[in-house]
Backbone as a ProteinNet text record, in pm:
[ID]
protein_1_A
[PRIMARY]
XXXXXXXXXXXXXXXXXXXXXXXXXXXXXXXXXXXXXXXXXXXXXXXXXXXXXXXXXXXXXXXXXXXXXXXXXXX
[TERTIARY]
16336	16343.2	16491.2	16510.3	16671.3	16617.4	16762.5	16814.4	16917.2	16920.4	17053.3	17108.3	17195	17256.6	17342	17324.4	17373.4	17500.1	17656.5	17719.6	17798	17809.5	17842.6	18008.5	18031.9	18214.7	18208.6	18375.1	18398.1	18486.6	18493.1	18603.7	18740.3	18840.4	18962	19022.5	19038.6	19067.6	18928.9	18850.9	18742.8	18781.3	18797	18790.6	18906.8	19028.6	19164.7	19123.5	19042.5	19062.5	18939.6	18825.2	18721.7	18851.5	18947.8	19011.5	19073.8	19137.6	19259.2	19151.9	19041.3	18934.3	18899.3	18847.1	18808	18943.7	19033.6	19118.1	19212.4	19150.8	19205.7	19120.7	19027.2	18899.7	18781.6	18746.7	18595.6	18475.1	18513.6	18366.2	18297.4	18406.5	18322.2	18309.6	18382	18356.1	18179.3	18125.3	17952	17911.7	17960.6	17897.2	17962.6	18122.8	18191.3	18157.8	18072.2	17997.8	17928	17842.8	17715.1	17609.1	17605.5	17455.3	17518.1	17415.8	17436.6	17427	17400.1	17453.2	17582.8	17661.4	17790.2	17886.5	17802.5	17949.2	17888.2	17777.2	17720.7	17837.7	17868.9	17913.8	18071.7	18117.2	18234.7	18283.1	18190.9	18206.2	18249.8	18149.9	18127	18246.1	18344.9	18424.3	18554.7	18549.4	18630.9	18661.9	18545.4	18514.3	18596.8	18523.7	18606.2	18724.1	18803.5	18971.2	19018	19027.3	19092.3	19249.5	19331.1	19486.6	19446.9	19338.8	19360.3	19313	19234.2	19211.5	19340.6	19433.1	19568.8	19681.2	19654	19783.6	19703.6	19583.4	19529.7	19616.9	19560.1	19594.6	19715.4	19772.5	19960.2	20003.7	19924.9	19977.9	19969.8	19805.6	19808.7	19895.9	19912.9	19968.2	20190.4	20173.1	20314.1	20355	20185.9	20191.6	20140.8	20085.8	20075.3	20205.8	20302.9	20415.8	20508.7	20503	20581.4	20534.8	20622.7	20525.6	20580.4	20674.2	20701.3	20615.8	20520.6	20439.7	20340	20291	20188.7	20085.5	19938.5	19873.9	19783.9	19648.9	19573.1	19485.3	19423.5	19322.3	19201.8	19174.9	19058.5	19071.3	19211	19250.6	19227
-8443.4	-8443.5	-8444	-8355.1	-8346.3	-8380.5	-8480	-8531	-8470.6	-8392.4	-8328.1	-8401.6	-8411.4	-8473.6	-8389.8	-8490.4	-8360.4	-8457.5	-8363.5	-8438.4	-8336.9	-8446.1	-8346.8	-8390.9	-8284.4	-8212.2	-8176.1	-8236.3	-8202.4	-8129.6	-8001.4	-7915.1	-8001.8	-7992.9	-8085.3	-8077.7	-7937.7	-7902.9	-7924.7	-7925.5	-7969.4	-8136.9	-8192.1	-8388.1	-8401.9	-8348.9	-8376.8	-8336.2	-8256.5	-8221.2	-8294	-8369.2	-8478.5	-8598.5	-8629.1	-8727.1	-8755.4	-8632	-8629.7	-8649.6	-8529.6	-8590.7	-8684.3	-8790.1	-8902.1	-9000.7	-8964	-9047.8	-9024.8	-8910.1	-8825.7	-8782	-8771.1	-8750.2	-8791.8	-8937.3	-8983.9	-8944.4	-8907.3	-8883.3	-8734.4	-8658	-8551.7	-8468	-8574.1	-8570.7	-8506.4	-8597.5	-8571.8	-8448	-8379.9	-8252.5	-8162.5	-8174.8	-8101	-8087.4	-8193.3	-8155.8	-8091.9	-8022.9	-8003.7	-8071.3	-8118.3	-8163.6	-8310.2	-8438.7	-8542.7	-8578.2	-8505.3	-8520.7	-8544.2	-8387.6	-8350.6	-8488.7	-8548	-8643.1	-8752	-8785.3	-8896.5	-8915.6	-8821.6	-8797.9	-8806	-8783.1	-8761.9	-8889.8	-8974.1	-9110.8	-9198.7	-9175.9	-9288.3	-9265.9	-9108.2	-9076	-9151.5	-9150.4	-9241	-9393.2	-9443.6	-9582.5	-9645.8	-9546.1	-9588.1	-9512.4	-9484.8	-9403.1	-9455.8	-9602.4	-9657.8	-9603.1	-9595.8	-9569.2	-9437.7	-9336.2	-9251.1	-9243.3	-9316.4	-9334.8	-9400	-9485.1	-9507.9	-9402.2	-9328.5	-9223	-9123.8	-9070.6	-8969.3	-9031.1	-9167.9	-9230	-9254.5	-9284	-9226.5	-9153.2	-9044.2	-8917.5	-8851.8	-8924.4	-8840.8	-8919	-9091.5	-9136.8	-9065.7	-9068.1	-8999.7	-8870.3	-8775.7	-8615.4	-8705	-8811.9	-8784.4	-8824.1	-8924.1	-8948.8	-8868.4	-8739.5	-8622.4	-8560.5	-8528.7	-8498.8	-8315.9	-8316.6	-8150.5	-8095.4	-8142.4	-8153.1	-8029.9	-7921.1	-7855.2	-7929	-7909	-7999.2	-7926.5	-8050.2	-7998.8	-7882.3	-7800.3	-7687.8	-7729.6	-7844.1	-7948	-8044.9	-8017.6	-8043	-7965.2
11013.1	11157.6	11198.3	11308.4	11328.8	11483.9	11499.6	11601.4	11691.1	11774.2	11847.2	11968	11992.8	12042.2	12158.1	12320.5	12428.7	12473.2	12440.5	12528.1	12599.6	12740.9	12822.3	12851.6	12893.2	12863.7	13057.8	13096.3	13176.7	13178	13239.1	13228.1	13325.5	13235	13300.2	13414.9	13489.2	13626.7	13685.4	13650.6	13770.3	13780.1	13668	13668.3	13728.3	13752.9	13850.4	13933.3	13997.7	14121.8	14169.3	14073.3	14140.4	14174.8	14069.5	14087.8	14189.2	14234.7	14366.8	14449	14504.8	14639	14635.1	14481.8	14534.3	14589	14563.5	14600.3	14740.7	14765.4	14929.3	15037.5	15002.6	15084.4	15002.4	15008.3	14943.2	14980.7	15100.6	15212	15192.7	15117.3	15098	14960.3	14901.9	14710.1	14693.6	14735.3	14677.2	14701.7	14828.9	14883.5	14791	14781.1	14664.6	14530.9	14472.5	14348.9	14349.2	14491.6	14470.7	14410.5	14296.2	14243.7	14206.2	14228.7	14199.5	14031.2	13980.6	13822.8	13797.3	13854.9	13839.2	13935.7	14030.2	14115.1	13988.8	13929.4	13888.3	13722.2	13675.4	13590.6	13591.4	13732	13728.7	13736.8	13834.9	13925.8	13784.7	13673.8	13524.4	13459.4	13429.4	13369.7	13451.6	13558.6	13628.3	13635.2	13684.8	13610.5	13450.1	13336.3	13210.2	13167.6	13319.9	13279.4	13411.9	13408.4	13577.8	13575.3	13475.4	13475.2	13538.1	13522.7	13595.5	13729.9	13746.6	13906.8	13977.6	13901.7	13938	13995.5	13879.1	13840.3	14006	14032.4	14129.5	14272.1	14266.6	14374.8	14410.5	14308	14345.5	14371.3	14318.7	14380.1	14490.5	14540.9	14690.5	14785	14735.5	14846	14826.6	14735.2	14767.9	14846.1	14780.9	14881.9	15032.2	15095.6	15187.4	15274.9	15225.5	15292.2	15296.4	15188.6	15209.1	15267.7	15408.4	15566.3	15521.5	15413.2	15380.7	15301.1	15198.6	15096	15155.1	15094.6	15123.7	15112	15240.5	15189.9	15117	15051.7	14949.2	14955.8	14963.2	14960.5	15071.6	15008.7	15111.8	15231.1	15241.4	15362.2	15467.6
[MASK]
+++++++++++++++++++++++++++++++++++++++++++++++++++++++++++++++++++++++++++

């Protein structure tokens, strides 16, 4: 009997750019996943990588005080 095993892989520009919205616009992260798997998944990968929910969040707050800063796409 074989056992297979499903793991799921986030492509890395999709998980920075869940990272930056959740950390720049939260309110419309979920609709941006489309399917609640994909935010459900992203939300857990976040959770057990807090330095990177750090590192996102530094970053938008620095792009948002740079009033020269292009803003994000989803802005």
């Amino acid at each position: 009997m074989m056992i297979k095993a499903v793991i799921k892989t986030i492509d890395p520009k999709w998980f920075v750019e869940f990272a930056l919205r959740l950390c720049s616009q939260p309110e419309r992260l979920e609709q941006w996943c489309q399917t609640e798997e994909r935010f459900s998944i992203g939300l857990r990968k976040m959770l057990d990588n807090p330095s990177l929910v750090r590192a996102a969040r530094f970053l938008t707050l620095v792009r948002q005080s740079d009033r020269s800063a292009k803003k994000w796409d989803w802005e």
